[in-house]
C-alpha positions as CSV (number, residue, x, y, z in Angstrom):
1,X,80.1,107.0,66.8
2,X,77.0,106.9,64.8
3,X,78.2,105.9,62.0
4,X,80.2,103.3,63.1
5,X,77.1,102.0,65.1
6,X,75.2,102.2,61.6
7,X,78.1,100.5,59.5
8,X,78.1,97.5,62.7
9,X,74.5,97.2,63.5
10,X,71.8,98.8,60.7
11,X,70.3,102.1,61.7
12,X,67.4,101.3,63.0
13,X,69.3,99.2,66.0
14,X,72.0,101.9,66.2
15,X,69.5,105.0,66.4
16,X,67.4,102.5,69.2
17,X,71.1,102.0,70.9
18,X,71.6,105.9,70.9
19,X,68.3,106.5,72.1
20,X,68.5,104.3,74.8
21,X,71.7,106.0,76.3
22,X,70.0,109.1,75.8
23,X,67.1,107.9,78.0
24,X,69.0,106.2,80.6
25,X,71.5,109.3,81.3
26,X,69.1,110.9,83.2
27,X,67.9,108.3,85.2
28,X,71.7,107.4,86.2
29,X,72.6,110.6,86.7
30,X,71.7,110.7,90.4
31,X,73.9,107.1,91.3
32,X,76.9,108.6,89.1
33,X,77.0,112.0,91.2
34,X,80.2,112.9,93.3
35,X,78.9,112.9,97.3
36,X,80.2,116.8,98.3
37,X,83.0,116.8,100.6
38,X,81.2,117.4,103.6
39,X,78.5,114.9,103.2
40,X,78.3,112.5,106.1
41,X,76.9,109.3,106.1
42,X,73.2,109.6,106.5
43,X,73.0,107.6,109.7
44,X,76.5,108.3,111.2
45,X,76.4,109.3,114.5
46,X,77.5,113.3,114.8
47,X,80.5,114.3,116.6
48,X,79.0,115.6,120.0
49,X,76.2,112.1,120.3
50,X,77.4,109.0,122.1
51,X,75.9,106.1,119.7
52,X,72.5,105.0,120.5
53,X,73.4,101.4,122.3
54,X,75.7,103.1,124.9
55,X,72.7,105.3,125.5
56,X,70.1,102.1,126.7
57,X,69.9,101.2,129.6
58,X,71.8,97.8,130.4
């Protein structure tokens, strides 16, 4: 991959292109990351709670 990068673009821009993806993986990692299985919805209402409007009073 380097090397073609190096044949297409020069070095210097494919070594900056390389070292930009090397950067940014890290950064992305946590929006690419799988949710577990038994992750819920961070504002779902849990099995046993009546949602908050039926709760108010009318």
């Amino acid at each position: 991959m380097t090397g073609w990068l190096a044949g297409t673009l020069g070095y210097p821009a494919a070594f900056a292109l390389i070292t930009g993806v090397i950067v940014l993986l890290p950064l992305l990692a946590p929006a690419l990351r799988r949710p577990s299985p038994d992750a819920r919805a961070p504002l779902a209402p849990k099995d046993h709670e009546e949602p908050v409007d039926r709760c108010l009073p009318a």
